[in-house]
N, C-alpha and C positions, 0 to 999 in steps of 0.2 A: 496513629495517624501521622503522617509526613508534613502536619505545618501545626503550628500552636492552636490548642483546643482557647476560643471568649467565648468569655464570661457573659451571663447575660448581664451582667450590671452596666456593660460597656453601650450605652446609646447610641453612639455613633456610630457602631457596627451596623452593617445589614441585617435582620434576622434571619435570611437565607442562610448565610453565609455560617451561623452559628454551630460548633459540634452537633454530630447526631445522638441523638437519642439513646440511650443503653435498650429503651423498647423495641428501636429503629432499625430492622436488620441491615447489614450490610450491603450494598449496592448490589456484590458479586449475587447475593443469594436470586434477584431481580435479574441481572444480565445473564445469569446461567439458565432461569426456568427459560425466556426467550431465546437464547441459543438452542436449548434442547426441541422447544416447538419450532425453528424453521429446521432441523436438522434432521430430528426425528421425527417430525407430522409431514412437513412436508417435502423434505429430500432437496437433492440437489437442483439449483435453481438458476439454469441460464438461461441467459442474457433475453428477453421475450419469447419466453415461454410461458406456461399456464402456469408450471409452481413460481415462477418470478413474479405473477401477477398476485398468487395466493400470498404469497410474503409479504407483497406490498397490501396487499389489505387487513390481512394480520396487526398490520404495523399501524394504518391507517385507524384500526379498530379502535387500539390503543390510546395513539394519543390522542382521539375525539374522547374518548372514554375519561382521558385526565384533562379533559376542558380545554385543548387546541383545534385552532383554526388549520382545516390540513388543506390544502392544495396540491394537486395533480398536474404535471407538467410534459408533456409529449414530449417522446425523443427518438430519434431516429439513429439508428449504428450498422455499419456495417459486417456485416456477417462474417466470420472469423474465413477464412482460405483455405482451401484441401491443400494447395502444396505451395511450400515457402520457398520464391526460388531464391533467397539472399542463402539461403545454407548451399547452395552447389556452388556457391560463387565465391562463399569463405573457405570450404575446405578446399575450393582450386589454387586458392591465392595460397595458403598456407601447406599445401602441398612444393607448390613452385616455389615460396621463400626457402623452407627448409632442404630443397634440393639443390637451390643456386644463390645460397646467401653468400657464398664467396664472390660468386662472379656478379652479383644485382644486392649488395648491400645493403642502398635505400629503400629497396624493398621488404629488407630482416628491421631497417628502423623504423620502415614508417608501419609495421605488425604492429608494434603498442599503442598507435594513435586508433588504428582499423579497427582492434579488438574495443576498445572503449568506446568508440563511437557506434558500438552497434546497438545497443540498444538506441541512440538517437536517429539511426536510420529508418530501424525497425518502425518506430512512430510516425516518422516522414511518412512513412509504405501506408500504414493505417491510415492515415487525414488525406491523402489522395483515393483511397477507396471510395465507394458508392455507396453512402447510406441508403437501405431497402427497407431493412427490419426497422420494428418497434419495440419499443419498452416507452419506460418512463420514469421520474422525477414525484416524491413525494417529500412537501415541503410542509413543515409544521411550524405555527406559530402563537403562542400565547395571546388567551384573549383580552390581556390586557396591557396594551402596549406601554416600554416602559417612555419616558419624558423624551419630548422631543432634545437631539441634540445626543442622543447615547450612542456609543459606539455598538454596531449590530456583528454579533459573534455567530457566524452558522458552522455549528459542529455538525459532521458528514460522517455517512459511513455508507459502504455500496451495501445492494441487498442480491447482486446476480453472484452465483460462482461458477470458477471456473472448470473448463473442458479438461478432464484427464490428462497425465502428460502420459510419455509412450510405454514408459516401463513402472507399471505398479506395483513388485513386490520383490523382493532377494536384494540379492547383492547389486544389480543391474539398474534397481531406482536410486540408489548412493549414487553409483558412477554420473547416471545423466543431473543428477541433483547439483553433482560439480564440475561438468563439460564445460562451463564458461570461466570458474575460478582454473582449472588445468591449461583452457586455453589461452587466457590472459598471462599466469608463468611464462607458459613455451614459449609466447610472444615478446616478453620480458628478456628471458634467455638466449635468444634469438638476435634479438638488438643489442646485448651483450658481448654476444658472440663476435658479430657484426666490425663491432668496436675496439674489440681485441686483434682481431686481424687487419683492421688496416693502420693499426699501433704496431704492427709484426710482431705479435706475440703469440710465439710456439703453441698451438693446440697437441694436442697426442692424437693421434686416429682413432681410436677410440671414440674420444669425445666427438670428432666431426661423424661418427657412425650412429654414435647414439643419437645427434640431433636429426639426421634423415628417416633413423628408424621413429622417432617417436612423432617427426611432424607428420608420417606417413601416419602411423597408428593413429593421431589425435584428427587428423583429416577423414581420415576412413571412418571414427566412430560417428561423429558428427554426421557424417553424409548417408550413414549404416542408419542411425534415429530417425532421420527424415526419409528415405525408404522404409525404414519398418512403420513408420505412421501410415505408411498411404495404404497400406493392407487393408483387404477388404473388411471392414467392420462395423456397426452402428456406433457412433460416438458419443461417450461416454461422458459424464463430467461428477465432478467432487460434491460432497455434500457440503465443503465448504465451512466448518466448524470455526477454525480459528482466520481461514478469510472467506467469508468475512461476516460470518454470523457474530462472529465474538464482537466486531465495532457494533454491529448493529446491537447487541446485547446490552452494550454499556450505554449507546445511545440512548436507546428504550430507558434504562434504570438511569439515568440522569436526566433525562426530559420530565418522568415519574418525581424524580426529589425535587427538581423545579417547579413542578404543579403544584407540588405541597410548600417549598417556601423559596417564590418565585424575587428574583432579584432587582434592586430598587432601581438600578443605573447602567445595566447591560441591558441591549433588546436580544433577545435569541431567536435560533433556528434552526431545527432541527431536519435535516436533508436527507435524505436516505437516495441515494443514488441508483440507477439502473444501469445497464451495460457500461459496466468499469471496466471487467474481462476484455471486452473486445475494443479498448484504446479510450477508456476516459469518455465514453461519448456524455452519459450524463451530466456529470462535471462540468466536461464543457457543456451544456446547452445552460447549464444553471448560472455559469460564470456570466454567461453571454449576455443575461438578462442584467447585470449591475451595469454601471457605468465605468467605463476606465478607468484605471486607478483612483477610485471610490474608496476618501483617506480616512471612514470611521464603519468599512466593513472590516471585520478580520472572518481568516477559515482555520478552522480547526477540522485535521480528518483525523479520522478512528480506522486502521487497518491493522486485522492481525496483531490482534492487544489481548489474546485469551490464554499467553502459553510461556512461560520464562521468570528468571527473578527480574531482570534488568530491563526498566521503561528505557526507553529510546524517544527522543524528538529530531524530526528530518533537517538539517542545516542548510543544505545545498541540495541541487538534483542535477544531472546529467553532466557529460563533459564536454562536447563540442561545440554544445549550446547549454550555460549553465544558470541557474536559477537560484537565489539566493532568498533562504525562506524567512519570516518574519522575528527580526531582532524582539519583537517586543513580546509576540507570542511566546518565544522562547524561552525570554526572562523568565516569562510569567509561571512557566511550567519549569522552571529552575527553582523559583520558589515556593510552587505549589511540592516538588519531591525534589531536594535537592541530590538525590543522588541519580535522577537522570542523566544519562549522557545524550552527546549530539552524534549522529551518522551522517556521513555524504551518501546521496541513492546514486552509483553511478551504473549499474545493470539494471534497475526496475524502478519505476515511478508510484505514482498512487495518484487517487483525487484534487489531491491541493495544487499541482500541474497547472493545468487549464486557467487558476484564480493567480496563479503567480505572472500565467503569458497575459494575463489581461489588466496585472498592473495591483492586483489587490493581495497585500497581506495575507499568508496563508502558512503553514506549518502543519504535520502532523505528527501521528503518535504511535508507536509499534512498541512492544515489547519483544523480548530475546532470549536467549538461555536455553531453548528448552530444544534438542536434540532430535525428538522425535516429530515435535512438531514440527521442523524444518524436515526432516527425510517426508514427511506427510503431506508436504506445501504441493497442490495440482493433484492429489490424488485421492482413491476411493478410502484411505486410513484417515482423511483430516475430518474425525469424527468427536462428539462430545469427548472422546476419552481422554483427547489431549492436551485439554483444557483445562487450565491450571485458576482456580476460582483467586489467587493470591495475585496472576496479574492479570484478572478482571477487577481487582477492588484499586488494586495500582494506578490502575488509567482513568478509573471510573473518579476518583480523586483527585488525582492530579486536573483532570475536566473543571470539577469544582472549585478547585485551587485557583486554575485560571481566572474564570467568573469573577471568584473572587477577586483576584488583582485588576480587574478590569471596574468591580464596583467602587470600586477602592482609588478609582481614577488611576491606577498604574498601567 
């Protein structure tokens, strides 16, 4: 285990908090049978639809089953878009940079600020949409509350997954898996370039050949994906294993070891979210219900924590509007595994988003490493297989660890 096994002699410890059991199986054994039932009972589960609703009462079963108070929360999300027009508009701009960065310069520097701010526009595009659809918010809370005055931890995980992405299998699901790290380079390169020449320094033709042939390529693939999505087809989505059954997994198996030796001085809450896929909606509706910067709630989110050796905690999120996640959460899980690292999210978000814009403490948790489950992320392969039970017990710990530091007044 990743933090010192007390003693029962120690009194002044929590008994939650004490080692488990050698009888006590491991968390993972708990978060994997729960992975395997949304994944294989019920299949892939978007955003308000019936299996979305089946997962949520699955879950609901559960922790009434381990003696929480569950609550149900309405949420409304906007339905995902047949056609995105921000991709006709990047691969025009990055066509015209790579053709006239000599003559339009500020347009090859200001490529590295465009390419990074799109996932924050992307979200702008989302929260101007029309919420239609339904899902919902299922909140669990122990039934006995701890002492007034305790700081309230809701650890989160979603339970929708996501919509296919366009190319499911060969060589052609790697290439779209890195169209945004490729295009972030050329943009790099480009602004480079930029700089060298109005320093008057000799390029070869060559190199001014290869940057129009490849902003053409990298422009045409991009604008090629978003065409080939719009083909006629029923749409498809993931069955979602490592996002995001795996949070919910570890969810379920630590809410479970909290029934059994519940904490003296932390209140908990355990959240399972609804339409995360299509822009955070649950999240926010869950945020929306605290008070503004509410200075003894903290969030912990569980996303995509079933596949890698390496725990990850989120430090920061986005770049042109940037969000700075909880110093204290992070300690906590620095102590809980000290060999976690920190990640900046600058292309994709999660959960704790919504809790960070509304002023409240929030951080989460991903694990890394594992190759296949990243070629797998949005598609019909992110199945039990690639779900590593070593970092389900990683995350599912480090959870604990936190608690821990939080009973413990740190």
């Amino acid at each position: 285990m990743p933090w010192r096994v007390l003693l029962p002699s120690a009194p002044s410890r929590p008994a939650s908090m004490l080692a488990f059991s050698k009888k006590e199986p491991a968390l993972s054994v708990a978060a994997m049978r729960h992975i395997r039932h949304l994944c294989e009972q019920i299949g892939p589960r978007p955003a308000g639809s019936a299996a979305e609703e089946q997962a949520r009462m699955y879950a609901a079963a559960q922790l009434e089953n381990w003696g929480y108070r569950v609550e149900r929360q309405a949420v409304l999300f906007a339905p995902p878009v047949r056609v995105n027009l921000l991709e006709p508009v990047v691969s025009a701009v990055l066509l015209l940079a790579s053709a006239l960065w000599q003559a339009l310069p500020w347009l090859a520097l200001l490529m590295p600020l465009l390419v990074a701010v799109l996932p924050d526009i992307e979200r702008l595009r989302t929260r101007w949409q029309r919420c239609t659809a339904a899902s919902a918010n299922l909140c669990a809370h122990p039934a006995q509350a701890a002492p007034d005055g305790s700081p309230l931890l809701i650890v989160c995980a979603h339970l929708d997954s996501a919509r296919n992405g366009v190319f499911q299998s060969g060589v052609w699901r790697g290439y779209a898996a890195q169209t945004t790290f490729y295009t972030q380079r050329y943009a790099i390169f480009l602004a480079l370039l930029a700089v060298a020449d109005r320093l008057v320094i000799p390029l070869p033709k060559v190199v001014l050949a290869a940057t129009i042939l490849a902003g053409t390529l990298l422009a045409g693939w991009r604008l090629g994906m978003e065409l080939y999505s719009l083909r006629p087809q029923q749409a498809t989505h993931s069955p979602g294993a490592n996002d995001n059954a795996s949070g919910v997994g570890v969810l379920l198996a630590v809410a479970e070891h909290f029934a059994k030796h519940p904490p003296r001085g932390t209140q908990l809450e355990f959240c399972l979210t609804g339409a995360e896929e299509t822009g955070m909606h649950g999240a926010a509706a869950r945020a929306a219900q605290l008070p503004r910067g509410a200075p003894q709630v903290l969030m912990l989110n569980l996303d995509m924590v079933g596949a890698g050796s390496a725990l990850r905690f989120i430090t920061r999120d986005g770049v042109l509007w940037q969000y700075a996640t909880s110093v204290r959460l992070n300690k906590a899980i620095r102590i809980a595994h000290s060999a976690a690292n920190g990640i900046w999210y600058t292309l994709r978000s999660a959960d704790y988003l919504p809790f960070l814009q509304r002023g409240i403490a929030a951080s989460g948790l991903q694990t890394s490493g594992s190759a296949e489950a990243e070629l797998a992320y949005h598609t019909q392969y992110d199945t039990p297989q690639v779900i590593d039970t070593g970092a389900l017990d990683l995350t599912a710990n480090a959870v604990v660890g936190v608690v821990r530091q939080l009973d413990l007044g740190r």
